[in-house]
N, C-alpha and C positions, 0 to 999 in steps of 0.2 A: 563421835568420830569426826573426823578433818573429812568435808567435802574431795575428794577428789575428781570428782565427775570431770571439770575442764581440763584438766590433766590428760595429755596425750599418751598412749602407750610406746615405752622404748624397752630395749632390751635393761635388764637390772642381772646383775649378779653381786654376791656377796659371799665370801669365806669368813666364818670362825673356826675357834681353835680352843678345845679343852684340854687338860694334861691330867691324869690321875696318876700316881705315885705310889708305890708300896714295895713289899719285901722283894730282891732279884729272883727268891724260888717260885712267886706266884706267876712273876711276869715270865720265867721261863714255860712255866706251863701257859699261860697266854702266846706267848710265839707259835710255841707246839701244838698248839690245840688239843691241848690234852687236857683243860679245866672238865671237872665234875660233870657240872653243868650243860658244856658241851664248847661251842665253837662260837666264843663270844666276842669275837669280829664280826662276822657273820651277822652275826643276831645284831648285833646295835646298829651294823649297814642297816639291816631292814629298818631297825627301829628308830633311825635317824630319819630314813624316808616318811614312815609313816608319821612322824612328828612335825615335821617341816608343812606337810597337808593339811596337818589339821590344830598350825599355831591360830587361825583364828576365832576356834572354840574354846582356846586356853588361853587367851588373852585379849581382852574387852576391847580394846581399840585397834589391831590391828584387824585389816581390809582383807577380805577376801580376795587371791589371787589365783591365777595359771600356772601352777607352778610346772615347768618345762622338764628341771633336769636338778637331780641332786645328785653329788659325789660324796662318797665320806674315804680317806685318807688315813694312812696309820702309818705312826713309826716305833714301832717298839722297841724302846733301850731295855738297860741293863734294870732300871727300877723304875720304870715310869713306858706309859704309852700318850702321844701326842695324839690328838683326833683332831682332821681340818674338814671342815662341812663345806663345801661349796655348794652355791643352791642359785639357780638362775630361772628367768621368769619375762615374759614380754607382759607389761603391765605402765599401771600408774601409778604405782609404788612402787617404793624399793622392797629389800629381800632381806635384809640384814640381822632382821630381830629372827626371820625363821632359820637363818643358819646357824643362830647363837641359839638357837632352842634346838636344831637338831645335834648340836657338838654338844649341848648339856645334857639330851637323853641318851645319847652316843654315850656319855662317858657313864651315865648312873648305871644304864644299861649292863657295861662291861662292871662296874664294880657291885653289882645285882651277884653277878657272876662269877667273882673274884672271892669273894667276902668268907667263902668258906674255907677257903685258902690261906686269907691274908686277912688279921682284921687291925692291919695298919696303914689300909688302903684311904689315898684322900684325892679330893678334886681339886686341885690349885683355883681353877678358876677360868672362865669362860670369856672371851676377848673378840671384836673383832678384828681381822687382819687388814679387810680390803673391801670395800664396796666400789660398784662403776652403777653408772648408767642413770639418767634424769640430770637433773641440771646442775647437781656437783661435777659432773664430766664434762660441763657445756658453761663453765666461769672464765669471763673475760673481765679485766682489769679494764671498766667502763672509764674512771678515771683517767688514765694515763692511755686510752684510746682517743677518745675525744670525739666520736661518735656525732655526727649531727643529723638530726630528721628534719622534715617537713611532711605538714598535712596539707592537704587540699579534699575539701567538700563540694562535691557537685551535685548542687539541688538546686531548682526554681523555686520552691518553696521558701529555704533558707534566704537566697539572693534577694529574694524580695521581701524580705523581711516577715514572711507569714507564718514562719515555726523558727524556732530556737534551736540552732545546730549542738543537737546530743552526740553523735558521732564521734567529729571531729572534736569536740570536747574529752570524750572518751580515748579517744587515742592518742591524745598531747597526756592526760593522764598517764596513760601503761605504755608509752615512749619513755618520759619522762621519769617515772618509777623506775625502767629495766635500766636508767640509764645511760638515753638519750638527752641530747641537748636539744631541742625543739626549737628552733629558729623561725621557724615560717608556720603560721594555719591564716588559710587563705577558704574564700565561699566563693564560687561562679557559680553560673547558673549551668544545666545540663547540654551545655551548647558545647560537642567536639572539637570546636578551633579555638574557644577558651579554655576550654581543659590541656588539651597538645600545645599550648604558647605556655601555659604556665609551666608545667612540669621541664618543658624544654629548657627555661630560663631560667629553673631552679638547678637542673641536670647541666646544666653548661657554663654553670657557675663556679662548679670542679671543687666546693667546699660542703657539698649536703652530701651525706653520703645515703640517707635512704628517702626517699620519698611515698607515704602512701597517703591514696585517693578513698573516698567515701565517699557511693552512690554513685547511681548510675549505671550499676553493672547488672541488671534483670532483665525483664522482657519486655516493660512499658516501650512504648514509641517514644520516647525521650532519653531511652537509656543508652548512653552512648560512649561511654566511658571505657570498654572494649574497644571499639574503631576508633577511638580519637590517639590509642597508643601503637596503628597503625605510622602514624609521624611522630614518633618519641625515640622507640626501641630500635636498639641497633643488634641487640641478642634477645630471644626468650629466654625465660628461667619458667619452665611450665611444672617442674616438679614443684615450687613453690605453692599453685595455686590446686596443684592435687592433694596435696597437705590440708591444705586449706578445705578442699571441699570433703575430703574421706573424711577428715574431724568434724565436720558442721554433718555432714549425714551419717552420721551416729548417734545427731542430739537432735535433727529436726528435718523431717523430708526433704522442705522447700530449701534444703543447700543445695539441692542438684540445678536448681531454679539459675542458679549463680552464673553469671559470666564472666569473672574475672580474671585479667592477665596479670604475669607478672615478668618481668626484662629486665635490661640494663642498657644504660645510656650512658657511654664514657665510664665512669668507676661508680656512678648512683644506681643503687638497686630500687628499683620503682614497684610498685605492688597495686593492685586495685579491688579493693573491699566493699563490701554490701554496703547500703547506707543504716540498715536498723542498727540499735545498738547491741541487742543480743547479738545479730550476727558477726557482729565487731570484737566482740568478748569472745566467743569461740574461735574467729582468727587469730585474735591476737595469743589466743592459748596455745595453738597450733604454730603458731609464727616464733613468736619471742624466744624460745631457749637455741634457735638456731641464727638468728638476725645480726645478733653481733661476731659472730664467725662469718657470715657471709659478706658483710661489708668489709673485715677485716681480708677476707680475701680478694673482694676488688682494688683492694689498696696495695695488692702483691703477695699476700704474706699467703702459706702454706696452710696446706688440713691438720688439725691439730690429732692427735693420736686416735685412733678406732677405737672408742667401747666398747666393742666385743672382747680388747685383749689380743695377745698373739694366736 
């Protein structure tokens, strides 16, 4: 199975869609629910739910989820009935495979039920129509944005040349992957007026559009990287840094330990990150599918459509 531990939970919905087809005397008795059998709407409702719950004892790699809420949907013509399964879920996966599994037992279901009827009943075929939610709903044209980061590491250790900055190393990586242009990774030492000159002069430069810091944000008496964005910020963004820490305390106590802000200065969204690298990998999981939407809207531009749908 695909790790998805680092994966954030968002909402996921997805519709499929079966068609089964046969003689117009059977499907007349399907409208009417008058089949033998009984009321095979009904019954493949249920048994599209029941199926969607337990796609992943029927199928090896898909993950165990929440499943919230299924629909199943009919349209019955003259020789054919349409099935659309909608199946929604707040998770770290998507839904898609369970709604194409619950529109496939939806339809065997009804032609279980039909067959004695009709036996020129067929399944065209199982499709999906529509999936939202994860980071197909969250693609920005990294290209033709032009996107620029900087890092900044604040460690006395590093600055002095006594450990090898992993961090910052790490996050010029998973910038530069999501599609970032990394312009700047800078080391000062844990001193507050070197931290608030840098980021200032990067922020006032009016071409980085995000800036984030490493280290600095704990409880040591050196940690200072919270009050030194006293002279940076001209707005907080504090949902930013709740993201940050509800995802890191799901995977490890000590995020609550975290002190970090997050603001903006002119059109640069500024961020401030643990120094470990685990804890840098769990931000950055929590961070990224939203970072280039939010710079894009310091630039002016608007919220791009709600995945929830209408």
């Amino acid at each position: 199975m695909i790790d998805v531990s680092p994966k954030p939970d968002s909402l996921r919905t997805a519709t499929a869609r079966a068609v089964l087809r046969g003689a117009p005397a059977a499907f007349t008795l399907l409208r009417d629910r008058q089949l033998p059998k009984g009321d095979a709407l009904e019954v493949a409702r249920a048994a599209a739910a029941l199926t969607v719950k337990q796609v992943p004892l029927l199928i090896p790699y898909c993950h165990p989820i929440r499943v919230d809420w299924v629909q199943v949907a009919y349209d019955v013509g003259a020789d054919s009935v349409t099935i659309d399964v909608t199946v929604r879920a707040v998770d770290r996966t998507g839904v898609e495979v369970e709604a194409m599994t619950g529109a496939a037992l939806a339809a065997l279901t009804i032609y279980d039920m039909m067959k004695m009827v009709d036996d020129t009943l067929s399944i065209e075929g199982v499709r999906l129509l529509e999936k939202r939610g994860g980071k197909s709903d969250r693609k920005v044209d990294m290209a033709a944005a032009g996107l620029v980061a900087a890092v900044l590491v604040a460690s006395d250790s590093v600055a002095a040349g006594e450990k090898e900055d992993l961090s910052g190393a790490l996050l010029r990586e998973r910038l530069a992957a999501a599609g970032f242009t990394v312009r700047e990774v800078m080391v000062v030492a844990d001193d507050p007026t070197a931290i608030a000159t840098v980021v200032r002069l990067w922020a006032d430069a009016g071409d980085i559009d995000l800036v984030v810091t490493t280290g600095g944000t704990g409880l040591g008496p050196r940690d200072t990287t919270p009050e030194a964005m006293d002279e940076v910020f001209d707005r907080e963004a504090p949902g930013v840094m709740e993201a940050v820490r509800d995802h890191g305390q799901r995977r490890t106590p000590r995020a609550m330990l975290g002190r970090g802000r997050a603001g903006v200065r002119g059109h640069t969204l500024i961020i401030n990150l643990p120094g470990s690298r685990g804890a840098v990998t769990d931000a950055m999981a929590a961070l990224l599918p939203e970072l280039p939407h939010a710079c894009l809207m310091l630039r002016g531009a608007g919220h791009d459509d709600d995945p929830r749908g209408k």
